[in-house]
C-alpha positions in Angstrom: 1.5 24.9 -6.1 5.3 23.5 -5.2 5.0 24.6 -1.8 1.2 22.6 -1.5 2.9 20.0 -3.3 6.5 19.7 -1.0 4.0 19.6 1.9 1.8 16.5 0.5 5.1 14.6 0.1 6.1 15.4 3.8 3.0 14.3 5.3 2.1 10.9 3.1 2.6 8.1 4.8 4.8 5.4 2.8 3.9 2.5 4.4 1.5 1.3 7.4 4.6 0.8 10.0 5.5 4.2 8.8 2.1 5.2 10.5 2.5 3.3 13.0 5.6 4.6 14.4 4.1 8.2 13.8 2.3 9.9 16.7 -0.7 10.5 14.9 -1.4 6.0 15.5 -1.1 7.2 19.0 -3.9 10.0 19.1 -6.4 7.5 16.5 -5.4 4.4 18.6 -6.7 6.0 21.7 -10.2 7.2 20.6 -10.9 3.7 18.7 -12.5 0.5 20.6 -10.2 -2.6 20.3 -12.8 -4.2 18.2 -12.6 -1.3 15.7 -9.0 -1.5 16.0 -9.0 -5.7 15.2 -11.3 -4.7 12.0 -8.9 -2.6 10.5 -6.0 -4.7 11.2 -7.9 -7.6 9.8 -8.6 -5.6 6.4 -5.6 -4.2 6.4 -3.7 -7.8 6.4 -6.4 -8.8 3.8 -5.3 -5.9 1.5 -1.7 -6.7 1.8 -2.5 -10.0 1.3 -4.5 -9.2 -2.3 -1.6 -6.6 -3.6 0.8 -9.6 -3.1 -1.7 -12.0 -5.3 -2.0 -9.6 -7.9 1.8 -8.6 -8.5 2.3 -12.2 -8.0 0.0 -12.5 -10.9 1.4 -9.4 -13.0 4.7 -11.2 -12.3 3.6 -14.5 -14.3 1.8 -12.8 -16.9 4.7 -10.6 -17.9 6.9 -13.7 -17.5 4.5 -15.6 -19.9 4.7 -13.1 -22.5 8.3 -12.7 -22.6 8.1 -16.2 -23.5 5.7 -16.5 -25.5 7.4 -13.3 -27.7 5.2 -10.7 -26.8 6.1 -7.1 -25.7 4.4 -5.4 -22.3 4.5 -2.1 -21.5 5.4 -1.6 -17.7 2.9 0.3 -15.6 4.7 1.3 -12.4 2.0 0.4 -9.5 2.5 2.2 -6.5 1.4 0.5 -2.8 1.1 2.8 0.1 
């Protein structure tokens, strides 16, 4: 189970320039159409875009409560 778990870690990709830089983008950007590529890209950017507007919004919320005297329990959100 360690050793299937060690080799998860080594091949997750931590962020989407991480990928990018990898020579598995290569092999997929080669057998994909430009318009397929420009789709992903575009949904992608949107989903960045949505993760920012929501830990914006965690951000405010937890800043609101601290204010306002209440106690939050941290979740720890992970992005990849």
């Amino acid at each position: 189970m360690d050793y299937l778990l060690s080799r998860s870690r080594e091949l997750r990709l931590r962020t989407r320039l991480d990928f990018e830089d990898s020579s598995a983008f290569s092999e997929v950007k080669e057998s994909l159409s430009p318009q397929s590529l420009f789709a992903v890209d575009d949904a992608l950017e949107g989903l960045e875009a949505a993760v920012l507007r929501v830990m914006a919004r965690r951000e405010e919320l937890r800043a609101r409560a601290t204010r306002s005297g209440l106690a939050l329990r941290t979740v720890q959100v992970t992005v990849a």
